[in-house]
C-alpha positions in Angstrom: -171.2 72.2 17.9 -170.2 72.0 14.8 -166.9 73.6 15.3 -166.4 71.4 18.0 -167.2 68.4 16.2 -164.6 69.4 13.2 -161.7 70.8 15.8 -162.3 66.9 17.2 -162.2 65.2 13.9 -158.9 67.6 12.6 -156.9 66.4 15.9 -158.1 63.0 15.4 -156.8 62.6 11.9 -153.4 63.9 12.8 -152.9 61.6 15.8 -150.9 59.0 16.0 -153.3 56.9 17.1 -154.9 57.6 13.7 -152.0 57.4 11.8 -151.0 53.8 13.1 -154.4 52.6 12.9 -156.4 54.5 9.6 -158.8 51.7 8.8 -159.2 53.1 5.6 -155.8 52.3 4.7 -155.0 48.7 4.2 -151.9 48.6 6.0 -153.0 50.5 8.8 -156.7 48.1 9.1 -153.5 45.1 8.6 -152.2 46.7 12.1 -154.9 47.1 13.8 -156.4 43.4 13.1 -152.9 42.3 14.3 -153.5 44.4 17.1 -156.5 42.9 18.3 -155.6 39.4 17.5 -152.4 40.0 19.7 -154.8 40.6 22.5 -157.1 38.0 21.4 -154.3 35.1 21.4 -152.7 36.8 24.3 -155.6 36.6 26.5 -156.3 32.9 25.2 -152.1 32.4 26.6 -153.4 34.2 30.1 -156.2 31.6 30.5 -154.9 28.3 29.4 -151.6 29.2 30.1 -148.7 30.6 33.0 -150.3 30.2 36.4 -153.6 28.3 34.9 -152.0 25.5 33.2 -149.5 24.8 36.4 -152.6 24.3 38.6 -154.1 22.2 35.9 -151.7 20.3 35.8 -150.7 19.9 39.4 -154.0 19.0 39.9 -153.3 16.0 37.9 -150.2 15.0 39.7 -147.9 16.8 37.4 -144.8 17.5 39.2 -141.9 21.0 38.6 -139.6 19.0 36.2 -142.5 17.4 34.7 -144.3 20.6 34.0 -141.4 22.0 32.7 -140.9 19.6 30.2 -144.4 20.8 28.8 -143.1 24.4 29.0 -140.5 24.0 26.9 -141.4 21.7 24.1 -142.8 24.1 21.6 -139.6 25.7 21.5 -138.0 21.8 20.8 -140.8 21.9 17.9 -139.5 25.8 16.6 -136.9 23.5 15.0 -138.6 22.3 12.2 -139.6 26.0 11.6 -137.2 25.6 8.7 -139.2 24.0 6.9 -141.6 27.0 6.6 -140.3 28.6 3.6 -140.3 25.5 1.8 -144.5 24.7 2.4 -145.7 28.1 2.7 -143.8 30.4 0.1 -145.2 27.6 -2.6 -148.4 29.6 -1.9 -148.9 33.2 -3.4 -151.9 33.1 -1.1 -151.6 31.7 2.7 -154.5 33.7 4.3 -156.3 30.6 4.3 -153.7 27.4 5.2 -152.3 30.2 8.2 -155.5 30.2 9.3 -156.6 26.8 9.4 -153.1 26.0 11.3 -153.9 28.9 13.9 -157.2 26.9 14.2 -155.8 23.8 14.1 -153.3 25.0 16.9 -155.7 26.1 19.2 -158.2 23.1 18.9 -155.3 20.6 19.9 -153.5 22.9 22.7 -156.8 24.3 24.0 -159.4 21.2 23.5 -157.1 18.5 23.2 -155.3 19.2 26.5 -158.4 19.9 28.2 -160.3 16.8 27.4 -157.2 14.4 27.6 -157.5 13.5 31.7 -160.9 12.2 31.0 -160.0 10.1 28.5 -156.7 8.6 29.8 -156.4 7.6 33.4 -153.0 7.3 35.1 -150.2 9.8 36.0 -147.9 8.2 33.6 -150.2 7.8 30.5 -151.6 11.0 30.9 -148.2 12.6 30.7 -146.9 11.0 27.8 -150.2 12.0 25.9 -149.9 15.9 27.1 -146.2 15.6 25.6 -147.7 14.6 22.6 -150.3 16.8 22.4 -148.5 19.9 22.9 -145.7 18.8 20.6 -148.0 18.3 17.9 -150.0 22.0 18.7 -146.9 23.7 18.1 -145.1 21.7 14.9 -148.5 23.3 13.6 -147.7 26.5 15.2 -144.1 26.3 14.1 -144.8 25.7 10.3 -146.8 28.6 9.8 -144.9 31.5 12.2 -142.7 32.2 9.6 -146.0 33.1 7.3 -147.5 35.5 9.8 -144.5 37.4 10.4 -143.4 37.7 6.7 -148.1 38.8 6.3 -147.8 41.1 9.6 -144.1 43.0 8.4 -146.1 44.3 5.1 -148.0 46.0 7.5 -144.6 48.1 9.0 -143.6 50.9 6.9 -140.7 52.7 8.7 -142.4 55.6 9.5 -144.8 53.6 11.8 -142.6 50.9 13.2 -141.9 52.4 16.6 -145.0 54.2 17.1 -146.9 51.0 16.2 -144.9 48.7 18.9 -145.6 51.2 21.5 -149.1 52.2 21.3 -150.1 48.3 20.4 -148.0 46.9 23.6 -149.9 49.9 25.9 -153.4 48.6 24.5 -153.1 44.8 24.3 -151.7 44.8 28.0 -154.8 47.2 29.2 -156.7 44.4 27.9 -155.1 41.3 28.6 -154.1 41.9 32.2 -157.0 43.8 33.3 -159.3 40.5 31.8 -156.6 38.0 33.6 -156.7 39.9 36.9 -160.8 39.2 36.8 -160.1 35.9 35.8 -157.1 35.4 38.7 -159.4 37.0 40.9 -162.3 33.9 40.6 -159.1 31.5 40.6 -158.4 32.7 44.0 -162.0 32.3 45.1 -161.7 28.5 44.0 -158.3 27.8 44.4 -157.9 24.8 47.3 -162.0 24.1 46.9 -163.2 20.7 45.4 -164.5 22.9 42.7 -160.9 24.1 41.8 -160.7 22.1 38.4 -163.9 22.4 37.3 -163.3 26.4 37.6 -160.2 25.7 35.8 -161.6 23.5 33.0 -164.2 26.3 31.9 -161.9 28.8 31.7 -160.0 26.7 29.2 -163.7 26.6 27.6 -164.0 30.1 27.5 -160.7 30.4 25.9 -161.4 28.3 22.8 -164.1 30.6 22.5 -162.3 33.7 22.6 -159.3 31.5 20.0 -162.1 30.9 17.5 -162.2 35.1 16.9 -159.0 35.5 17.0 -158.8 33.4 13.9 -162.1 34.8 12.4 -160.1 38.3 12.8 -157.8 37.4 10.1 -160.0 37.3 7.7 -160.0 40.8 7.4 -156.8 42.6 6.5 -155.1 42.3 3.2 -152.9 40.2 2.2 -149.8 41.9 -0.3 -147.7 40.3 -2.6 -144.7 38.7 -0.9 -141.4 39.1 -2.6 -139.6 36.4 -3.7 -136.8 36.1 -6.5 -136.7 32.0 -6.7 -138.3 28.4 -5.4 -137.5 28.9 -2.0 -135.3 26.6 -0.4 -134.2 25.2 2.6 -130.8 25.7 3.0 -131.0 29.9 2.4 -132.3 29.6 5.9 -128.7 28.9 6.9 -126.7 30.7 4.1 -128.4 34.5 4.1 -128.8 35.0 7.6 -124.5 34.7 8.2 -124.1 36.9 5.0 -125.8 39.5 6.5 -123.9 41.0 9.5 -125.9 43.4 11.1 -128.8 40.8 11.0 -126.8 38.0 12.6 -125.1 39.9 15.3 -128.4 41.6 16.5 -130.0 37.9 16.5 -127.0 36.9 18.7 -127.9 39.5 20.8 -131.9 39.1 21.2 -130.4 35.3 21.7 -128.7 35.8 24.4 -131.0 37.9 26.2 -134.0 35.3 26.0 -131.7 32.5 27.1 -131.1 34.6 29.9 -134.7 35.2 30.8 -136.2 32.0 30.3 -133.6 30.2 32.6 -136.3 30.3 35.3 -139.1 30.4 33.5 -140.0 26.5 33.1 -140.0 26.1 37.2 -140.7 30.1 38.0 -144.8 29.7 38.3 -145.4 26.6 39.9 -142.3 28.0 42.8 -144.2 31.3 43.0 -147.6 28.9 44.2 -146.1 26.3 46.0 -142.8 27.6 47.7 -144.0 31.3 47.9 -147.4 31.2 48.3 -148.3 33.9 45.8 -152.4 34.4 44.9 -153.3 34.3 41.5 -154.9 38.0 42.2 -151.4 39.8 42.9 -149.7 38.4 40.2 -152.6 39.3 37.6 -153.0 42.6 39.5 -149.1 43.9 39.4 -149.3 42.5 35.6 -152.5 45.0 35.0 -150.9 48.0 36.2 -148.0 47.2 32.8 -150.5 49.3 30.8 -150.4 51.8 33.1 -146.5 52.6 32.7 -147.0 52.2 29.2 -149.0 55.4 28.6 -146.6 57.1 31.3 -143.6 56.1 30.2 -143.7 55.5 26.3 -143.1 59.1 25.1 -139.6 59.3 28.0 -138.7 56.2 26.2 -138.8 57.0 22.8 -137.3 59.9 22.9 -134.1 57.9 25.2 -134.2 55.5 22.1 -133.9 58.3 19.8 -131.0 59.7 21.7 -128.9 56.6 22.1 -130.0 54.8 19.3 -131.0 50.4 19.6 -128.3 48.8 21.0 -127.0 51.1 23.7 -130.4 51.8 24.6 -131.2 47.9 24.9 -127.7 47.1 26.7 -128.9 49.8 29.4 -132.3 47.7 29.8 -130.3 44.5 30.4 -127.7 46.1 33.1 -131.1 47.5 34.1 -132.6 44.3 34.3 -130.3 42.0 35.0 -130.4 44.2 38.7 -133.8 42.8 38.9 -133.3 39.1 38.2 -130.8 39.4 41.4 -133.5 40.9 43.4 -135.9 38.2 42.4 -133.5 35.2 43.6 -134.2 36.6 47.3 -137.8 36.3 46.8 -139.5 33.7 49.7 -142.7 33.5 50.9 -141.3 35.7 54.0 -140.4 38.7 51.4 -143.4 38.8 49.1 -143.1 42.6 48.9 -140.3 42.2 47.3 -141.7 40.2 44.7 -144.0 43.0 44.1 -141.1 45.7 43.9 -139.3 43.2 41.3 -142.3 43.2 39.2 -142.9 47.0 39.1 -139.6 47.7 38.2 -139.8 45.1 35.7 -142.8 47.1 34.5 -141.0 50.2 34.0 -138.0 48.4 32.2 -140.8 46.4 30.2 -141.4 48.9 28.6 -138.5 50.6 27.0 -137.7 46.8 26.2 -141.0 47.2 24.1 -140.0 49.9 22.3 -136.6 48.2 21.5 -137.2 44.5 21.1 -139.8 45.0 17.6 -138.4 47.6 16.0 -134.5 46.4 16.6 -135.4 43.6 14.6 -137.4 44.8 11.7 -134.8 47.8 10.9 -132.3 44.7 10.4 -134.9 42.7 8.4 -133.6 42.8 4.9 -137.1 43.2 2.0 -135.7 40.3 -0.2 -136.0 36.4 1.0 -137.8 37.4 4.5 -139.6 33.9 4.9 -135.6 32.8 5.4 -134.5 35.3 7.6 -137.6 34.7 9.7 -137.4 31.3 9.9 -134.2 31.4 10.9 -135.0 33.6 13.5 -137.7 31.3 14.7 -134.7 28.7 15.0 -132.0 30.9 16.3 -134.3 32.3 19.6 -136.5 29.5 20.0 -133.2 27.2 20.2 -131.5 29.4 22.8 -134.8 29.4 24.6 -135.1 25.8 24.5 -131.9 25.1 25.3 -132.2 27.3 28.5 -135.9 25.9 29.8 -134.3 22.8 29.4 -131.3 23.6 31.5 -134.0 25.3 33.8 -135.6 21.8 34.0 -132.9 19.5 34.8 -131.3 21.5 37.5 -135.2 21.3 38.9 -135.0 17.4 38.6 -131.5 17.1 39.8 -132.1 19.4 43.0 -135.7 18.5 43.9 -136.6 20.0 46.8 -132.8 20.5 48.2 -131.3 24.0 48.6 -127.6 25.1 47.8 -126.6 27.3 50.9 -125.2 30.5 49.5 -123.7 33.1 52.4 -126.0 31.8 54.7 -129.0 32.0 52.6 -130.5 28.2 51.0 -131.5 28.9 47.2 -133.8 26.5 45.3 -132.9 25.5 41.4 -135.6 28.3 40.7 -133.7 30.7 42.9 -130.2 29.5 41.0 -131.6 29.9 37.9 -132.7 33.8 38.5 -129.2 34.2 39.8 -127.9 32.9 36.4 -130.9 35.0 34.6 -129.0 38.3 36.3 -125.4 37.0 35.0 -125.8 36.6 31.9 -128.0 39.7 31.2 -124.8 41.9 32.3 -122.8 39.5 29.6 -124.8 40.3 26.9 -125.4 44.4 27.7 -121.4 44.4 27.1 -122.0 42.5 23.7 -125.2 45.0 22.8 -123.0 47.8 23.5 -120.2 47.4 21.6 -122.8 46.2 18.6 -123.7 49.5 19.0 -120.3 51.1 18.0 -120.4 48.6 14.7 -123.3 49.0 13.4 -123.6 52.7 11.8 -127.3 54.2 12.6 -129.5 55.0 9.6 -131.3 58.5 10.0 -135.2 57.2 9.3 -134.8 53.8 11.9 -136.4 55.9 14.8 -138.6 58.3 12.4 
């Protein structure tokens, strides 16, 4: 036995499991805290968020355009993200204030939404007061991102970037979708029962909860000295990010691919529940099998990466994709198996995009001034997101419930907007690839 129990412990130390998360190194207990809060806040988004904040909220006479409104305002509040150098990096010690905002965050989005209908009565006054609400969760939100991302890159030596990114997004999403798909699956039992929003209103409950640790988990790792050469100020947010080439072009990139993506994603839920007629069980069930490709497909991946390097690997996701998105537009409540092909191949896609997305970024993230280049990468994607919800929005107000005939086919603004989602996504795979040619590859990115 105790052979055994030492050939166990010998492969166990040289894992990569064990390498990625040593809890008796500091930056390895710093990723696996972030791990678990990543699971934590995601599963909080899962229940307060997506599918279960459109039925709250059509359950309080919210209508497409008016719920995406909601949808995209915190990426209208990323724009004071700028201002995030200039409070926190005044601080040689933010464990604290970053925590209290997290809290704060979560006590306005989660409580504050929650407990609003009861307090205001009328479809109008209730509207303007979640507008408010939500705006002010995320100018919170927004003012301390910059801090956790500059805290959680001290944790990413390059020798553990990729492995890092893949084995956290295979274990957060065995967790978060397997919990939602419980969670969809009591939705479904309520869902169209006078006893729809009370269901709804506990889970919110339950999510504050399940926030609270999430915040408690951060007081755990530690926090290293950030570097800095000078008083931070505002305007490097502007200036170093267009000195630095390789930085700025791969931004433009990521840009352009989440503008892409979230062209639909304002209107995308409340079409799949009311013109589709998608249960809250099969999108929470496809969404639980993502862990599944991830321990079958991260390995294949990673070694594709290796071979063809960030950006021609990422401009075959998009072509990859942006096939996909086509697929989706012909998705009607007569065709739901499509819907569930869409999603699996989406799955598979997902994640080599995982193994891309993290580590393409970080390996352009220069050491000095990060608070800058981070908040100006809060800025840059959050604005082409924005800007693209809100697109997403007003072609849902414009259209209401008309259809644009396309070869013989009627396509609502959701359906347009995949269309455009697909488009775009071949655009940019052109743009990633030739990055790919300009941008010389250093030896220990992939290591």
């Amino acid at each position: 036995m105790g052979d055994i129990a030492r050939s166990i412990k010998i492969k166990w130390e040289n894992s990569v499991l064990h390498r990625v998360y040593d809890m008796k190194d500091d930056r390895g207990k710093g990723r696996f805290c972030w791990m678990v809060s990543g699971i934590l806040a995601s599963v909080t988004g899962q229940m307060t968020g997506g599918l279960f904040l459109t039925s709250f909220l059509l359950l309080y006479d919210l209508d497409k355009s008016r719920i995406g409104i909601l949808i995209f305002i915190p990426y209208m509040a990323s724009m004071l993200n700028i201002f995030s150098p200039a409070l926190l990096e005044r601080f040689k010690k933010r464990r604290g204030l970053l925590i209290g905002m997290k809290l704060a965050y979560y006590i306005i989005n989660i409580l504050g939404i929650t407990l609003l209908p009861s307090v205001i009565q009328g479809s109008q006054g209730r509207i303007i007061g979640f507008v408010i609400l939500t705006l002010a969760a995320n100018v919170v939100n927004q003012l301390a991102s910059s801090g956790w991302a500059a805290w959680q890159a001290s944790f990413l030596p390059d020798n553990v970037r990729v492995d890092y990114f893949q084995l956290t997004n295979a274990i957060q999403n065995a967790f978060i979708w397997v919990i939602a798909l419980g969670v969809s699956v009591l939705g479904d039992m309520f869902s169209g029962t006078e006893h729809e929003l009370l269901m709804l209103t506990i889970i919110r409950y339950v999510a504050f909860i399940i926030a609270i640790v999430d915040c408690v988990i951060w007081l755990i790792p530690r926090e290293f000295p950030y570097a800095l050469k000078e008083r931070p100020k505002i305007s490097n947010v502007f200036v170093l990010p267009f000195k630095n080439k390789p930085f700025f072009l791969t931004l433009v990139v990521l840009a352009v691919y989440n503008f892409a993506c979230q062209l639909p994603s304002a209107t995308i839920n409340a079409y799949l529940l009311e013109d589709v007629g998608v249960k809250y069980s099969l999108v929470s069930g496809i969404n639980a099998t993502y862990f599944l490709f991830c321990f079958a497909l991260s390995p294949l991946w990673k070694q594709f990466v290796n071979k063809h390097y960030w950006y021609r690997a990422f401009a075959f996701e998009m072509v990859m994709e942006a096939v996909t998105y086509l697929m989706y537009a012909f998705v009607t409540s007569n065709s739901i198996w499509l819907y569930v092909v869409v999603r699996l191949s989406q799955h598979i896609l997902g994640v080599l995009l995982g193994t891309i997305s993290g580590p393409i970024f970080y390996a352009v993230l220069p050491q000095e001034d990060q608070m800058s280049y981070l908040s100006f990468n809060t800025l840059f994607i959050n604005g082409a997101i924005f800007v693209s919800m809100m697109l997403g929005t007003a072609l849902a107000a414009i259209m209401g419930d008309s259809v644009i005939m396309i070869g013989g086919m009627g396509f609502t603004s959701t359906q347009i907007c995949l269309l455009g989602c697909g488009v775009l996504l071949f655009a940019d795979c052109i743009f990633a690839f030739w990055l790919g040619k300009k941008i010389v590859r250093k030896d220990d990115s992939n290591d």
